[in-house]
N, C-alpha and C positions, 0 to 999 in steps of 0.2 A: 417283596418278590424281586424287583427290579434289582435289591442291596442284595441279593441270595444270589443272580444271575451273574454280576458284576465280579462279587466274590469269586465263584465261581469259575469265571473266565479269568481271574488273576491266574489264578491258582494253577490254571492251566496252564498260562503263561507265564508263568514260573516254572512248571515242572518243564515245558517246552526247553526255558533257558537251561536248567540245570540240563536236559539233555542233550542241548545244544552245545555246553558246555565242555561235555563229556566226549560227545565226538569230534570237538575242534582238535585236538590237540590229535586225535586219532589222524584225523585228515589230515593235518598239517604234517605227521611227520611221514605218512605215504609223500606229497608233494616234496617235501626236502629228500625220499629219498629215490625219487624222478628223476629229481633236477640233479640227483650225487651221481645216480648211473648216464646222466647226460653228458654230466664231465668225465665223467672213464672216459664213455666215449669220444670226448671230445682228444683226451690226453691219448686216445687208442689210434685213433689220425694222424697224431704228430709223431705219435710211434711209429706208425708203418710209413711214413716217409722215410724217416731216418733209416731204415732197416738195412737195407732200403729195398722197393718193390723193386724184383727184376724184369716183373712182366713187360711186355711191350705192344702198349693199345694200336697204335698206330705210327707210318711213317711221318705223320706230319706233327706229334710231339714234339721232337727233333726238328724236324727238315724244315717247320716254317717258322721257327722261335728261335733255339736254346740255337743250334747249329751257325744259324746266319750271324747272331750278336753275339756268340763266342767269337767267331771268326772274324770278326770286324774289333770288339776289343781287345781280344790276343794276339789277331794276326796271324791265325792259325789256318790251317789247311784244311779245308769243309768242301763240302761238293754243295756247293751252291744250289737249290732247288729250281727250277723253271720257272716258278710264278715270279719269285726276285728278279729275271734277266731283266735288261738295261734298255730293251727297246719296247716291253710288252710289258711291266708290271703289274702282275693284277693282287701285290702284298703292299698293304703299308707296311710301314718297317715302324710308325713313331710308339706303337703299342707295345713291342716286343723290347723295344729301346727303352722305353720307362721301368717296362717292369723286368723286365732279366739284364738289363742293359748296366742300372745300378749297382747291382749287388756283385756283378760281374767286375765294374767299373774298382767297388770297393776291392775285392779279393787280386785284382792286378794289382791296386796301389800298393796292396800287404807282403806282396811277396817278394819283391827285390829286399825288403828290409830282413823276412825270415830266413829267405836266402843264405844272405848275407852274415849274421849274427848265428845263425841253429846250421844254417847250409841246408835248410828243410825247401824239398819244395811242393807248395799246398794243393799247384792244383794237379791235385791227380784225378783219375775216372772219377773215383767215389766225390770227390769234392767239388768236380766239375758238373756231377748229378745230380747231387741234393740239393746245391743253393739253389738253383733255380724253380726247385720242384716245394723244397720250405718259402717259399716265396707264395706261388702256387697253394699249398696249403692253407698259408695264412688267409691270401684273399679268400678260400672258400668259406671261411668262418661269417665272412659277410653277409653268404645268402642264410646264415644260422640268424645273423643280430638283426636280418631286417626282415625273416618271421618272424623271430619275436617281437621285434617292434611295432609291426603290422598288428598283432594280436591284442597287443597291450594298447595302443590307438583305438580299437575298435571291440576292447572290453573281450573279446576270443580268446580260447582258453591255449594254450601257448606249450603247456609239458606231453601233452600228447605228440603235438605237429612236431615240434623238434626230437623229442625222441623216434618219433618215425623217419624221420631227416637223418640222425645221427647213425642210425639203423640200416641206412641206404647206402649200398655199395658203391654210387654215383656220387656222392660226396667224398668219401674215401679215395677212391683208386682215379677216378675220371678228373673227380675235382679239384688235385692234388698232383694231376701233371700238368705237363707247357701246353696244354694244347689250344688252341684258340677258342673252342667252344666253350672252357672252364672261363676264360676269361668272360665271355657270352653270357654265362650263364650269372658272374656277378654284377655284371653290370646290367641284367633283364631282372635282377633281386633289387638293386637299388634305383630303378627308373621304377620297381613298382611300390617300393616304398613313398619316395618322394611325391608319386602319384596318390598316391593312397592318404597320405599324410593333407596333401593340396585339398581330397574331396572332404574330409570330415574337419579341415577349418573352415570352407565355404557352406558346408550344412551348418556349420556352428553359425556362420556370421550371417546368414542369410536367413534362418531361423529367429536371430535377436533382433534384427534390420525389422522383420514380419510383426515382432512381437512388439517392440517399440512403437512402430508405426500405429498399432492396432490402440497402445494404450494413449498415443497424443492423439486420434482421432477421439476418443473416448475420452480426454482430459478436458474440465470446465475451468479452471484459473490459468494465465497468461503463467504463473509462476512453473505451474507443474508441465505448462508445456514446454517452456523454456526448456525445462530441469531436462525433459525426455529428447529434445532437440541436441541438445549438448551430450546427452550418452549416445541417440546416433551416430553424434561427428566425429568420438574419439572411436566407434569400433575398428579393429584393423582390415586395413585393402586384403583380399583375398583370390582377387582374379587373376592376376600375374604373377601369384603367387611360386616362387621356385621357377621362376620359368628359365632362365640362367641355367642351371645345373641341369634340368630334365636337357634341354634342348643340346648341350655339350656333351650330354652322357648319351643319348642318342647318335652325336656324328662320332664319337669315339666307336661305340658300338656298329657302327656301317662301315667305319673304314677299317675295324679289326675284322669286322665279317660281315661281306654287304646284306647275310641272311637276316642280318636283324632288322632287316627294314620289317620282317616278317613276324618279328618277337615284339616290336616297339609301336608297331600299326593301332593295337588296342590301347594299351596305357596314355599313349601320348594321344587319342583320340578321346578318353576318359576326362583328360585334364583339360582338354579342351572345348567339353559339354559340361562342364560341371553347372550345376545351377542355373542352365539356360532354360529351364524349365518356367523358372520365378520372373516374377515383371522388374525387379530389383538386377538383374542378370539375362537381358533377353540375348539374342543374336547377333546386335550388335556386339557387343563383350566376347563373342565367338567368333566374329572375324578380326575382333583387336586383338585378338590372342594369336588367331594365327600369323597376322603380323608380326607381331612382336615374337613369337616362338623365330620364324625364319628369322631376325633380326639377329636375335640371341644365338644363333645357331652357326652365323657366318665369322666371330673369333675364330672358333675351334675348324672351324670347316677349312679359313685361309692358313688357319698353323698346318693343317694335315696336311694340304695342298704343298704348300711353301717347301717345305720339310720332307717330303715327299721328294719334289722335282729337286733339290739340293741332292740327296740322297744318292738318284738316279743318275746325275750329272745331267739331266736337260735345263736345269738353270745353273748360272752359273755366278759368281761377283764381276767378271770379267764382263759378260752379258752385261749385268747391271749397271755397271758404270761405266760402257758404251751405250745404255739407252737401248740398247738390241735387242729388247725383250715383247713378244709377243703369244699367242693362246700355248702355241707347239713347246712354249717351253715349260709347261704344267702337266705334273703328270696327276690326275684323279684315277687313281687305283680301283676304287669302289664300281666307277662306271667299266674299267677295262674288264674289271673279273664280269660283271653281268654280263657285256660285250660276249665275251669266251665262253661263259657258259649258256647263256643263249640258243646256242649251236649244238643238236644232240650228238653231231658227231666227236666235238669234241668232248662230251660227257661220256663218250662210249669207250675211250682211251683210262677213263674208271672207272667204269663197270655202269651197264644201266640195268636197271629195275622194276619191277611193277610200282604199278601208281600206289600200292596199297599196302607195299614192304613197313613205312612208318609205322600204319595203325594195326597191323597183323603179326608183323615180328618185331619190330624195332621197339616201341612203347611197352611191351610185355619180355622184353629183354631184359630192357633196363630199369623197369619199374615193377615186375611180373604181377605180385597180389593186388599194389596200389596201381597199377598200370590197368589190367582190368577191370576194377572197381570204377577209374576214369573212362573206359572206353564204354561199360554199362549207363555211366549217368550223363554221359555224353551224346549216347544213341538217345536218351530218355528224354534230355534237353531237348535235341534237333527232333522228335517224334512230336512234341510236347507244339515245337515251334512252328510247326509243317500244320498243325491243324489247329493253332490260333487259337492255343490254352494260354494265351496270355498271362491269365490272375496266378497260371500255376509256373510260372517262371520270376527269376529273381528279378524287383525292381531294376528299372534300366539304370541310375546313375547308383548302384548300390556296389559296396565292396565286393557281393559274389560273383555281379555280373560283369565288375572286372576279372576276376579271376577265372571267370569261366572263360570266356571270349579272350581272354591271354593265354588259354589253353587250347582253345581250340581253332581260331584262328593259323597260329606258325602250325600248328600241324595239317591244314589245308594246303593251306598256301606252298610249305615244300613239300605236302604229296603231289604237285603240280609238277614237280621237277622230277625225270625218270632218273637220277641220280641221289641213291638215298644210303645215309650210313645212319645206326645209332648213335653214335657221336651227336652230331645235328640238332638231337630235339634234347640235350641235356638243360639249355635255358628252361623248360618247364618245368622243373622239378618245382621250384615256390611256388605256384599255382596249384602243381599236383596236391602237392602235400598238403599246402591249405583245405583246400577243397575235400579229401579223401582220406585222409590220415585217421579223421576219428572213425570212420567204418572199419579198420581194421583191429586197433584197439581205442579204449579210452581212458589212459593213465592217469588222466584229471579226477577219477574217478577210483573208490579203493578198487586196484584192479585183483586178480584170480588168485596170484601167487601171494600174497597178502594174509590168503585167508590160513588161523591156524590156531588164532588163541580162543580160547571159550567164547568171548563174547563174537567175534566173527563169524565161527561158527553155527553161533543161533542166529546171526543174522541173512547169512549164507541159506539156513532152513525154512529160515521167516520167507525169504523172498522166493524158491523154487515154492512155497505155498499158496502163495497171494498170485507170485506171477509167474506162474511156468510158462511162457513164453518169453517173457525176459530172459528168465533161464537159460533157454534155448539158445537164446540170441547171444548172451555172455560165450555160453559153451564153442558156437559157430565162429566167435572175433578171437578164443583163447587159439582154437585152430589156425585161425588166417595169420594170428600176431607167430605163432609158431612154425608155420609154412611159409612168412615171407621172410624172418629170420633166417630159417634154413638155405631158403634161395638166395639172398645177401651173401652168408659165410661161403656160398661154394662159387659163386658167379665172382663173390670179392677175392676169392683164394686163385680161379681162375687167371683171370683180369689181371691181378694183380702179381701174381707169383709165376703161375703158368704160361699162358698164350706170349710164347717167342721169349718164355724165361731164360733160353741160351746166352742171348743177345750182348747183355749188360757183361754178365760176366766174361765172357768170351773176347770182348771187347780189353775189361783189365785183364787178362791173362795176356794178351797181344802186347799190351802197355808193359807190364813186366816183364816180357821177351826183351823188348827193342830197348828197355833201358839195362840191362843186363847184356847186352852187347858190347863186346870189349872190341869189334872194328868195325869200320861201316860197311855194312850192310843192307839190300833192298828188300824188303818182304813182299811179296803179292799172295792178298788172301783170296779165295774164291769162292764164293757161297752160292748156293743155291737151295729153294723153300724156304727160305730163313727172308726178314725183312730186313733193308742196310743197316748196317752198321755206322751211327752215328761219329763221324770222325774225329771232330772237336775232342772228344773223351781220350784220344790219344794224343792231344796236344803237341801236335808237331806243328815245325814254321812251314809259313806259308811260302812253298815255293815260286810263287809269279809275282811277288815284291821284292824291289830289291835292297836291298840295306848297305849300309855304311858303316865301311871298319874306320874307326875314327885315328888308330896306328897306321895304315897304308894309306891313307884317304882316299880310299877307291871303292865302289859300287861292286856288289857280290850279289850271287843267287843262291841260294840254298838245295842242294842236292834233296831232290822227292825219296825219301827212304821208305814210303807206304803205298802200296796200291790195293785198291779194291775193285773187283771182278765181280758182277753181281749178275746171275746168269739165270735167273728169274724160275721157273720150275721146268725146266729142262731134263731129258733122260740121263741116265747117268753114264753109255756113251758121249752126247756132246758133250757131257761136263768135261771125259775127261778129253777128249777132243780139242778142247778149249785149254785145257790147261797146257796139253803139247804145246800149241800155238803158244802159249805166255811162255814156257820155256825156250821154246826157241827163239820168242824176242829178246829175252832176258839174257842168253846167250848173246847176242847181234850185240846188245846196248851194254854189255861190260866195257867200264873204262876205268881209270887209273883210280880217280877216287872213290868208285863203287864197284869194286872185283868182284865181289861175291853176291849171292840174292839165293833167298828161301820162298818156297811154295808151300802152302797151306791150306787145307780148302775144309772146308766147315759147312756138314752137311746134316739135316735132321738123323739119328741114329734110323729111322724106319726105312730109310732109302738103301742104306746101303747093309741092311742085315745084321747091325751091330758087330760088324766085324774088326776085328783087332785088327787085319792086314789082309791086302788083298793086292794082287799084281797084274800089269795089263801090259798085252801085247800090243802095238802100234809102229807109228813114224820114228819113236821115241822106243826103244827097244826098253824092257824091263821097269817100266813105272812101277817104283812100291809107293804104298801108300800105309803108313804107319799110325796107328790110333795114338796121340798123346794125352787126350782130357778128356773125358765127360764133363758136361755140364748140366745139371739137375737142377730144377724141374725144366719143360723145355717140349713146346709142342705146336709146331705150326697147324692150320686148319690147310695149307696149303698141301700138306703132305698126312692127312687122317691118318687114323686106327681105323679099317673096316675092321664088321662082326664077324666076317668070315676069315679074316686075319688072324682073331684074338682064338677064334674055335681052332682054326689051323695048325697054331702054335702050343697046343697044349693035347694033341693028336698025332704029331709027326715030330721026329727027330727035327728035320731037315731046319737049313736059318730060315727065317721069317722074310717076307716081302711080298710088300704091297702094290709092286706094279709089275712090267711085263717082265717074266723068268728071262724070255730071249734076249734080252738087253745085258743079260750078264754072262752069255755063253763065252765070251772073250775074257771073261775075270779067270785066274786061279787064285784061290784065296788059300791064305796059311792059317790056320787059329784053330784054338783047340777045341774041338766040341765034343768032348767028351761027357759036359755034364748036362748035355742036349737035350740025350734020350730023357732022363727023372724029370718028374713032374716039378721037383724047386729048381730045376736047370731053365725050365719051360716058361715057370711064375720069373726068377731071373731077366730070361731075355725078353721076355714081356715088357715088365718091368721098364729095361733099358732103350724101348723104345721113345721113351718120355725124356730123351735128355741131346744135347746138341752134342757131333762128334767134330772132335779138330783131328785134319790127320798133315801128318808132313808126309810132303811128295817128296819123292829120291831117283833121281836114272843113273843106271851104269854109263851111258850114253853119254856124259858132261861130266 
């Protein structure tokens, strides 16, 4: 009976293997072809930078990066930002120096040689856009290799989370421009790896410490205790372990953006409980750490500092070597920005918010399906913790309750501050996605679209039989993986192409005027609803240096050939109000070597009715105003589409517009509207409300 039982059970276990067998290779080639769509998308990133994205997230892409370190290694004419001024810094600059600063460094050294040899010159807009932005790309791949690492560390299943990452429109468009929080966001990816990586050596080491210990209590000859004595001594230190890098990649992180005191609070408080649990690791090892972490912390903190006040010119070598040197000549940036913002008034100067914008819009922006998946097991957490279900929350020194408390922490902490953007909370994405990603699919798994060959298909039957609620549940993730894809391609086509896609282009089209200028010439553009126009990308010299003709050997200034009017969302009386006034200064400031000057003003098409030409009576007798470009796609949020707009225009002849009719009683406008009245005249001017107009100004009057 026993030899019948035995048999038996082989036998089983063998038909086991041969099925085991059977679906290895099934499985396997679903996960190769995971990991194949992981790299599309990976190669789909490097695509859309190159393209390159026109959209424009924000002024501070520009204004606190690419702008400032152009301008300082070309020498180029930038409008310098406010937080950079000379007596209040609240930017370190040594972040923006390393990483755009290089590559910038490189493409100067190249160019007097291509110059010279081709006569080419490289950096035009487009070339002055993407190296900074392929720069930017690269580092996002970071927060890709240290999920996966985190995954592969702690045995977590890794093609789901990354394809849910690859998938997010936050790593494509946000994590792939200059903006300071992309840089945030990889450096809050690699303080949690390194963290990560610290706790499961210290379970390891502290675990075998336990186990050893257990068998020389338990060992009877001198020989074998010896033997266990000597593999305690050789296991590795694991307390201080990484503490160097965490503690440098922390002050890097505060002085690019002091908000990471906010992102950094958990991990680095992780690494510094590890294993204080064990009599091997008690408390004291928890205030040696903290020691030694500030210890570690003060290189990187005296470089920012240093470097910094060099920068600024509050130190100086001249200082130094009179000995002149005391506290006033250090500028700490990280404490001037908390300083400043501090003050709600001066948060109100950009915009203040409800305490609740993060977790109400901002999180379900940028994350929408995984965004409230997070915000449900979040409530479920903090419900869970309020009534002392302790057993039902993750171990405290454990991987989830890192990631949890890395999540939900920086999203407390700046719903404190009434000044909130989406930008801001992009450091969470590695948490998020950790944590959430397999609730909306599980690709580790043969996933839906898979199914199709015979055998799947009985397997597909086999299972809504056994387990119709499994079923269910597949059916409800194949929806969420479908609806947060969807939401991806449009918020990323947005983001990306759309919101202020005027911008970029509009900017080379200006570059191509002024260098197609056969005499000198002064442009002033004038915008308004639109966000600046980064100037660097027109690479002109910087006119408040002076330079050295080395033939006369005399000091020169460089005549300003560009000006920018930037007149914020004003009616389109003052706009042109404003433009008389530039004309009549423009008029005053002719002089011998700049006779001539052009007006231009560049205003969303929905302002002014898509019209080809429109004239105004004023100070300035006969202002035309002449449409030369469209620029497609192109939508600011500062100048919408209302519904009763789009109903309007496809109801009445008459042009389209979104604000008060009386503002244009003084316009006569010229343009043909013949194909007004038809409905494809209607879908048309619809249409062309989606794109930036440039028009040249002209008076009979000059």
């Amino acid at each position: 009976m026993g030899s019948e039982k035995i048999s038996q059970r082989s036998q089983n276990l063998g038909a086991d293997f041969q099925h085991e067998k059977k679906t290895k290779p099934r499985k396997s080639k679903t996960k190769d072809l995971n990991m194949s769509v992981y790299w599309l998308l990976a190669f789909l990133r490097i695509i859309l930078t190159l393209v390159p994205q026109t959209g424009y997230i924000h002024p501070d892409e520009y204004f606190q990066t690419v702008e400032v370190v152009a301008g300082d290694v070309f020498d180029l004419e930038v409008e310098r930002p406010w937080e950079f001024n000379v007596t209040f810094p609240i930017r370190s600059i040594l972040v923006p120096k390393l990483i755009f600063g290089i590559p910038y460094i490189l493409l100067a050294a190249f160019t007097p040689d291509l110059s010279d040899i081709f006569g080419w010159d490289i950096r035009t807009p487009y070339i002055m856009l993407i190296l900074p932005r392929l720069v930017s790309c690269c580092l996002s791949f970071v927060t890709d290799y240290c999920l996966y690492r985190i995954c592969i560390l702690y045995g977590q299943k890794y093609r789901t989370r990354l394809l849910i990452l690859a998938t997010s429109y936050v790593p494509i468009i946000f994590g792939t421009r200059t903006l300071t929080n992309s840089f945030e966001m990889v450096l809050m990816s690699l303080l949690l790896l390194l963290v990560a990586d610290c706790m499961i050596k210290s379970d390891k080491v502290i675990y075998q410490e336990e186990f050893l210990e257990r068998k020389y209590a338990s060992a009877h000859t001198p020989v074998e205790r010896t033997k266990l004595y000597k593999m305690r001594a050789v296991l590795p230190a694991h307390s201080l372990r990484r503490c160097f890098p965490i503690a440098s990649i922390a002050v890097a992180g505060v002085f690019n953006r002091p908000t990471f005191l906010a992102f950094g609070l958990a991990p680095v408080f992780f690494w510094l409980q590890r294993g204080i649990s064990s009599k091997y690791c008690g408390i004291r090892a928890f205030h040696l750490r903290i020691v030694i972490f500030i210890l570690s912390a003060v290189p990187a903190l005296l470089t920012f500092i240093v470097i910094d006040s060099f920068y600024y010119g509050h130190l100086t070598w001249n200082e130094i070597g009179m000995g002149d040197v005391s506290l006033n000549n250090f500028v700490v940036t990280p404490f001037n920005f908390l300083l400043y913002n501090s003050r709600e008034s001066n948060l109100a100067h950009h915009g203040l918010h409800p305490r609740v914008t993060h977790m109400l819009v901002n999180i379900p922006l940028l994350y929408n399906v995984l965004g409230f998946t997070g915000i449900l097991a979040v409530s479920n957490f903090l419900f869970r913790a309020s009534q002392a279900r302790w057993k039902e929350l993750p171990r405290a020194q454990s991987l989830m309750m890192l990631m949890t408390t890395s999540l939900i922490i920086p999203v407390i902490l700046l719903s404190l501050v009434p000044h909130q953007e989406a930008r801001f909370l992009i450091p969470i994405t590695l948490p998020l996605v950790f944590l959430h990603a397999e609730e909306i699919q599980d690709f580790d798994q043969r996933p839906s679209i898979l199914y199709g060959t015979r055998e799947s298909i009985q397997d597909k039957k086999k299972s809504e039989l056994n387990y119709p609620s499994s079923t269910a549940k597949q059916k409800t993730k194949r929806s969420l993986i479908n609806l947060w894809l969807v939401i991806n391609c449009l918020l990323g086509i947005f983001f990306g192409f759309v919101h202020q896609g005027g911008v970029y282009p509009l900017t080379a089209h200006l570059k191509e005027i002024m260098r197609k200028q056969t005499k000198p010439q002064v442009m002033h553009l004038v915008t308004s609803y639109m966000y600046p126009i980064p100037q660097s990308l027109l690479v002109q010299r910087n006119t408040k240096h002076k330079y050295f003709d080395s033939k006369t050997k005399t000091k020169y200034l460089v005549t300003r050939k560009f000006y920018a009017h930037e007149l914020g969302s004003q009616s389109l009386p003052e706009i042109i109000n404003a433009i008389e006034d530039i004309i009549e200064g423009a008029e005053k400031n002719k002089t011998k070597e700049s006779p001539e000057y052009c007006t231009y003003l560049a205003i969303p098409s929905s302002v002014v009715d898509n019209k080809v030409e429109f004239q105004f009576q004023g100070r300035i007798s006969n202002l035309t105003f002449q449409r030369i470009k469209l620029f497609y796609p192109h939508m600011s949020t500062e100048a919408p589409l209302l519904p009763k707009t789009i109903s309007y225009s496809f109801s009445s002849a008459k042009p389209l517009n979104l604000y008060n009719r009386s503002d244009f009683n003084e316009l006569s406008v010229n343009s043909d509207d013949s194909s007004e009245g038809t409905i494809l005249g209607q879908i048309f001017i619809f249409l062309q409300q989606f794109s930036l107009s440039l028009y040249v100004v002209k008076s009979k009057s000059y």
